[in-house]
Backbone as a chain_set.jsonl record, in Angstrom:
{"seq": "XXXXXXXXXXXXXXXXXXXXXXXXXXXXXXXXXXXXXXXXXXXXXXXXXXXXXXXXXXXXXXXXXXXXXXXXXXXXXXXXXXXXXXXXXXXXXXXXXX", "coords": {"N": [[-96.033, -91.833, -161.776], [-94.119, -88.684, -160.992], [-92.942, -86.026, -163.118], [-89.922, -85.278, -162.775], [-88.695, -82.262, -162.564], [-86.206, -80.07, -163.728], [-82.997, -79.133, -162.892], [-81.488, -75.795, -162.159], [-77.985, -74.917, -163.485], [-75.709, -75.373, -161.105], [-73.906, -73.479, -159.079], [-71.138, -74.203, -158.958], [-70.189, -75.09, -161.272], [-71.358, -73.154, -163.093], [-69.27, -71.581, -162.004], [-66.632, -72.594, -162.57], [-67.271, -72.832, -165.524], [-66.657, -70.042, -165.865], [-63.68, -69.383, -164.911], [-62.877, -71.477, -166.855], [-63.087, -69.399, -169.098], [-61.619, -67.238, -168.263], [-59.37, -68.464, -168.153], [-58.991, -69.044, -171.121], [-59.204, -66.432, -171.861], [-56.692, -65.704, -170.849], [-54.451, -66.875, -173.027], [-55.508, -65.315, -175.354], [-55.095, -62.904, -174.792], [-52.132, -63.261, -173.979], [-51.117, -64.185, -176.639], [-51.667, -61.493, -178.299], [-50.0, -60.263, -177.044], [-47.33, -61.011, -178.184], [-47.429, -60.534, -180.547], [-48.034, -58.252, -180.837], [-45.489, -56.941, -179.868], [-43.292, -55.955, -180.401], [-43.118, -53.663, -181.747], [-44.31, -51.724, -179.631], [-43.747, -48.967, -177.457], [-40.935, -48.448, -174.871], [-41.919, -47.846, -171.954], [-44.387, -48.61, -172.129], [-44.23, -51.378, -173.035], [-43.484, -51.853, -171.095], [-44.946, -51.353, -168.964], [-47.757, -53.215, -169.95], [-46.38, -55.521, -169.675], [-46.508, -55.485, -166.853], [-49.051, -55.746, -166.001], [-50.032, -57.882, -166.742], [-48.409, -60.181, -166.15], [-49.448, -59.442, -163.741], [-51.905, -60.215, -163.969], [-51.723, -62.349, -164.665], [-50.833, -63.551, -162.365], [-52.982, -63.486, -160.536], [-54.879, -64.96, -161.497], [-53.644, -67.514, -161.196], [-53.541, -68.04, -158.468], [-56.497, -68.128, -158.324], [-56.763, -70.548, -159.765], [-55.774, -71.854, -158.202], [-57.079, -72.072, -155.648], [-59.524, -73.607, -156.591], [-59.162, -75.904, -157.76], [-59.114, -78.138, -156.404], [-59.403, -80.751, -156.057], [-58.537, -84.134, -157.64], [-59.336, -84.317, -159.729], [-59.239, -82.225, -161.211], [-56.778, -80.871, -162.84], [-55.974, -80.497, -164.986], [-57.06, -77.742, -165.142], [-54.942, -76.598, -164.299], [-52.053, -77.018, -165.611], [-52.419, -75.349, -168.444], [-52.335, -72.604, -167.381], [-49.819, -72.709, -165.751], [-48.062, -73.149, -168.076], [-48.741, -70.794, -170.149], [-47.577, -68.758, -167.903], [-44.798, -69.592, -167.541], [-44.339, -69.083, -170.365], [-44.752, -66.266, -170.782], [-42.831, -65.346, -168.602], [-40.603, -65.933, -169.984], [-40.087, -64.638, -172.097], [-40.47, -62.271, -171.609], [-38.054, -61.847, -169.773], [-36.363, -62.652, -172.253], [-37.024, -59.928, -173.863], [-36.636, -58.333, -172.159], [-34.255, -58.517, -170.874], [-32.119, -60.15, -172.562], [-32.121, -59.085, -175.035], [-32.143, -55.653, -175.278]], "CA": [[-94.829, -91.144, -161.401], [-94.637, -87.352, -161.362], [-91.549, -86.636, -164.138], [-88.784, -84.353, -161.762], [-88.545, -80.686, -162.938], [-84.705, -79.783, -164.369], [-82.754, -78.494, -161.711], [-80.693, -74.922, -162.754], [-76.924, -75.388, -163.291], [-75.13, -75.066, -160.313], [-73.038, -72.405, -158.864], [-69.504, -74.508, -159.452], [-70.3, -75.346, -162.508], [-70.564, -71.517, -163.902], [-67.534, -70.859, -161.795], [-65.72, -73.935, -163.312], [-66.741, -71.862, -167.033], [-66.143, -68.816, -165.729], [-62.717, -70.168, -164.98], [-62.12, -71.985, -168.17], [-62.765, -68.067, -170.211], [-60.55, -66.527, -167.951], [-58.148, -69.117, -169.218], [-58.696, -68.397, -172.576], [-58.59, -64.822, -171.864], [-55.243, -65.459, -170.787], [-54.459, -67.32, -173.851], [-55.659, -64.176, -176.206], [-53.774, -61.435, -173.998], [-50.751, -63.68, -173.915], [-50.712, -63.948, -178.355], [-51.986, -60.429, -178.794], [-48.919, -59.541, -176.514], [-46.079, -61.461, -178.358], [-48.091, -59.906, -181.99], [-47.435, -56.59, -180.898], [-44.294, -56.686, -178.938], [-41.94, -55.938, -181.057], [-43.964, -52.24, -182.254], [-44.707, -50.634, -178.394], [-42.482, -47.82, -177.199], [-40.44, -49.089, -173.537], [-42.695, -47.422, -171.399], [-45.952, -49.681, -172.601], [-44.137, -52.744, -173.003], [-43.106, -52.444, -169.48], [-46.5, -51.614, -168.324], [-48.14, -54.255, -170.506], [-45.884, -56.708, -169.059], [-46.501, -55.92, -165.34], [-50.273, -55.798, -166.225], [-50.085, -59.2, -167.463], [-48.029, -60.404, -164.625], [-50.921, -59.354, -162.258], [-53.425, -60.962, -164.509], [-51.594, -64.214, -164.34], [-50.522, -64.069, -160.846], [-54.494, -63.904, -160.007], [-55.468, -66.607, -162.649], [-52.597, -68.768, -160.839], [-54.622, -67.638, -157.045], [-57.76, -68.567, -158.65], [-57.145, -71.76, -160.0], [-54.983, -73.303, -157.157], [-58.251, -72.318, -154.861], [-60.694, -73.972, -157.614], [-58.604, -77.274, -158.51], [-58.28, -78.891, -154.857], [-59.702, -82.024, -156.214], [-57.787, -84.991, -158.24], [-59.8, -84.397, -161.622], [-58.806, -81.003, -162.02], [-55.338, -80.985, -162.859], [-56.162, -79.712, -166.476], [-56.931, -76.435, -165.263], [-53.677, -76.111, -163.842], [-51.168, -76.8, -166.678], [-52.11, -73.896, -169.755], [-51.814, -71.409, -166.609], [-48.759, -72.571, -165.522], [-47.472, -72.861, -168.965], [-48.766, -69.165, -170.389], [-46.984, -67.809, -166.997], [-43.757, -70.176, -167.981], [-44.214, -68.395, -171.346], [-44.68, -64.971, -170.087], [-41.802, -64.972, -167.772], [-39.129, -66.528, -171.3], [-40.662, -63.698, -173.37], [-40.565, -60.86, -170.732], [-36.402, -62.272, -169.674], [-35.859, -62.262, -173.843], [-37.571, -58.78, -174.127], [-36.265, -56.829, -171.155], [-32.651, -58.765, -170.486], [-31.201, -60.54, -173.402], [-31.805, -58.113, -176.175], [-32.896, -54.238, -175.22]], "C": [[-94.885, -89.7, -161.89], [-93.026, -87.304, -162.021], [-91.246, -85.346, -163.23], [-88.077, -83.147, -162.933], [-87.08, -80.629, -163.102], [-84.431, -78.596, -163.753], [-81.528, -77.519, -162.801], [-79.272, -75.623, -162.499], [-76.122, -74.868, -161.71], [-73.963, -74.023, -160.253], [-71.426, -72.879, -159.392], [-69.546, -75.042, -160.737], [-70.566, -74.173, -163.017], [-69.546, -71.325, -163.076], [-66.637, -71.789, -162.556], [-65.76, -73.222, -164.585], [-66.468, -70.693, -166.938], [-64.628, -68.726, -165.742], [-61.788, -70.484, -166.153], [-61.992, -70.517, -169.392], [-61.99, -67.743, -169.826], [-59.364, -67.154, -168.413], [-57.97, -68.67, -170.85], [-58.692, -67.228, -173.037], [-56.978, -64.367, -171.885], [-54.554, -65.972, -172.338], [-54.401, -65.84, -175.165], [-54.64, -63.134, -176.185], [-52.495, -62.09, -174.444], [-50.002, -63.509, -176.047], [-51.179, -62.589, -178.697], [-50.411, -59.461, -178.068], [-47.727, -59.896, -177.12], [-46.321, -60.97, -180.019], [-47.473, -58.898, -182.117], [-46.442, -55.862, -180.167], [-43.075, -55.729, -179.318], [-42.354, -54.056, -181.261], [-44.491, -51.601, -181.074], [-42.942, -50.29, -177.688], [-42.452, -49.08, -175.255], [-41.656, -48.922, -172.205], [-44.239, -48.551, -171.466], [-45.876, -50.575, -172.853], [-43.568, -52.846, -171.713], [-44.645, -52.373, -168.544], [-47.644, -52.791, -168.524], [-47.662, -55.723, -169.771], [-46.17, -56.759, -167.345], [-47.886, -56.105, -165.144], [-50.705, -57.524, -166.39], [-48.915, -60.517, -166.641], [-48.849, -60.572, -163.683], [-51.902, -60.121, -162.823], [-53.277, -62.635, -164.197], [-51.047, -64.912, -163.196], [-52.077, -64.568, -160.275], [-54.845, -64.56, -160.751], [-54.666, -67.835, -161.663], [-53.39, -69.091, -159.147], [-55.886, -68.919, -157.167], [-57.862, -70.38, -158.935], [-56.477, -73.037, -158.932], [-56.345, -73.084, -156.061], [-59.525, -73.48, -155.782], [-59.612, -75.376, -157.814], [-57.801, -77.903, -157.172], [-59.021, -80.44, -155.715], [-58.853, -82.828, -157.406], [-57.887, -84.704, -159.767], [-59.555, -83.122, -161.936], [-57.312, -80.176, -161.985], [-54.865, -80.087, -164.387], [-56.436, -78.763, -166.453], [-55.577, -76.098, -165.045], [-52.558, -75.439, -164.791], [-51.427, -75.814, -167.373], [-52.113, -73.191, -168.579], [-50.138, -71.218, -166.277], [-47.925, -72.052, -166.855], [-47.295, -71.687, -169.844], [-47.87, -68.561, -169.291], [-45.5, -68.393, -167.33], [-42.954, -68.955, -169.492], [-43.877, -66.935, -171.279], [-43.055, -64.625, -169.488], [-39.96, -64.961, -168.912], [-39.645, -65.199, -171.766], [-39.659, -62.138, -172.404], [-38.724, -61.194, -170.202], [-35.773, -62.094, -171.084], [-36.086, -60.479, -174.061], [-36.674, -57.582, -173.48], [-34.435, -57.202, -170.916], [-31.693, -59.018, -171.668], [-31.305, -59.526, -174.613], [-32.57, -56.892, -176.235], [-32.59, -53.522, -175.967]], "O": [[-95.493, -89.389, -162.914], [-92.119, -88.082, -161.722], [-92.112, -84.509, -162.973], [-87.224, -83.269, -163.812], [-86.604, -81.445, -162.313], [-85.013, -77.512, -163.799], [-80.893, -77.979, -163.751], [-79.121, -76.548, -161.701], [-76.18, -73.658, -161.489], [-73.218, -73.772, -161.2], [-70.676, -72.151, -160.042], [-68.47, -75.502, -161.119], [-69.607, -73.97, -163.762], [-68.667, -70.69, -163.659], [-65.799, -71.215, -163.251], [-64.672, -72.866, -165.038], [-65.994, -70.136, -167.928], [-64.182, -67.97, -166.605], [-60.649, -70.115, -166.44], [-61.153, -70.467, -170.292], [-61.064, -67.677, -170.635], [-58.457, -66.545, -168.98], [-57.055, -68.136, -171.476], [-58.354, -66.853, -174.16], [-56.318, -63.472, -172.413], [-53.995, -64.986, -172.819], [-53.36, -65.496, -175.724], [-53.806, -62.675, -176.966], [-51.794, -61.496, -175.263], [-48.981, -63.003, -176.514], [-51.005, -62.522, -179.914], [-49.938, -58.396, -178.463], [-46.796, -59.186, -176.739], [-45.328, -61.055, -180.741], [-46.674, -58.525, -182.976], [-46.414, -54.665, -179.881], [-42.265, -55.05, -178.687], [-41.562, -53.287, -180.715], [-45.301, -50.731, -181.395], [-41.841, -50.815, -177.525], [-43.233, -49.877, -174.735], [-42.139, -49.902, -171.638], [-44.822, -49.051, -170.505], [-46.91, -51.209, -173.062], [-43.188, -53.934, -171.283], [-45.164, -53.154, -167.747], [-48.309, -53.246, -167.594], [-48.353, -56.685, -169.437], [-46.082, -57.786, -166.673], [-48.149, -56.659, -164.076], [-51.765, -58.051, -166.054], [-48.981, -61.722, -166.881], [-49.008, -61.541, -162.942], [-52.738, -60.678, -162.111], [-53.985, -63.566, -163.815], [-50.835, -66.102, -162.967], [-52.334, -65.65, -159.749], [-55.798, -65.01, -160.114], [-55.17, -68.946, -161.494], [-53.715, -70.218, -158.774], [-56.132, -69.967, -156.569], [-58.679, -71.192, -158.503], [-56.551, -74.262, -158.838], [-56.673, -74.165, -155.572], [-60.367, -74.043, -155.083], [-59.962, -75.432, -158.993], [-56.611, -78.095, -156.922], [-58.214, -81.271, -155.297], [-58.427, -82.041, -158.251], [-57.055, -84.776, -160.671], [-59.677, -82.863, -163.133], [-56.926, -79.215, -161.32], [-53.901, -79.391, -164.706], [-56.311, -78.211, -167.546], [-55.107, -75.195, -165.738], [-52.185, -74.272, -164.912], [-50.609, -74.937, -167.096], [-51.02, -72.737, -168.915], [-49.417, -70.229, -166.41], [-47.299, -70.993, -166.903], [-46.194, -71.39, -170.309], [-47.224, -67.634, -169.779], [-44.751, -67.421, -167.426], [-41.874, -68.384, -169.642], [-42.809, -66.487, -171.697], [-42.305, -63.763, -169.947], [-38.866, -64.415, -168.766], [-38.705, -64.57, -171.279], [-38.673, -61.431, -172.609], [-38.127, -60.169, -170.532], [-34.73, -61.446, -171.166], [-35.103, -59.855, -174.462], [-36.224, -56.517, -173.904], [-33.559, -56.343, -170.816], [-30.68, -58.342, -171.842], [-30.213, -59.241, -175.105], [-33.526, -56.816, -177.006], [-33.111, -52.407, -176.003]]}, "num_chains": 1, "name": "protein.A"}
């Protein structure tokens, strides 16, 4: 028997970890943004916030194209829930106490 050569990883499998950093990119951004919230002038916590808006509107894009199948349901949730988060923070920040 000839022993079968070790096939490279496949393309959806680095997008699948490519994927899972951008999650934990979001993750970073999202606690580096509620760190230093309190200490940026109006101007840069409104920019910050619409920046970070766009980041997690296209994370939210990305992973509803990438998680059509049954077993990936676990990407879904920490996106939703950072953008859940995002949206309480950024309503506390900009409405209930300016």
């Amino acid at each position: 028997m000839i022993p079968q050569a070790k096939t490279p990883p496949t393309a959806g499998k680095t997008l699948q970890k490519f994927l899972l950093y951008l999650i934990l990119i979001n993750f970073m951004l999202m606690g580096l943004y509620i760190l230093y919230m309190d200490g940026l002038g109006l101007a840069t916590n409104m920019l910050l916030s619409a920046l970070l808006i766009l980041y997690n509107l296209l994370l939210c894009r990305l992973v509803c194209l990438r998680a059509r199948r049954a077993g990936d349901g676990y990407i879904i949730y920490p996106v939703v829930g950072v953008s859940i988060a995002l949206c309480t923070l950024i309503l506390y920040r900009f409405i209930i106490s300016p």
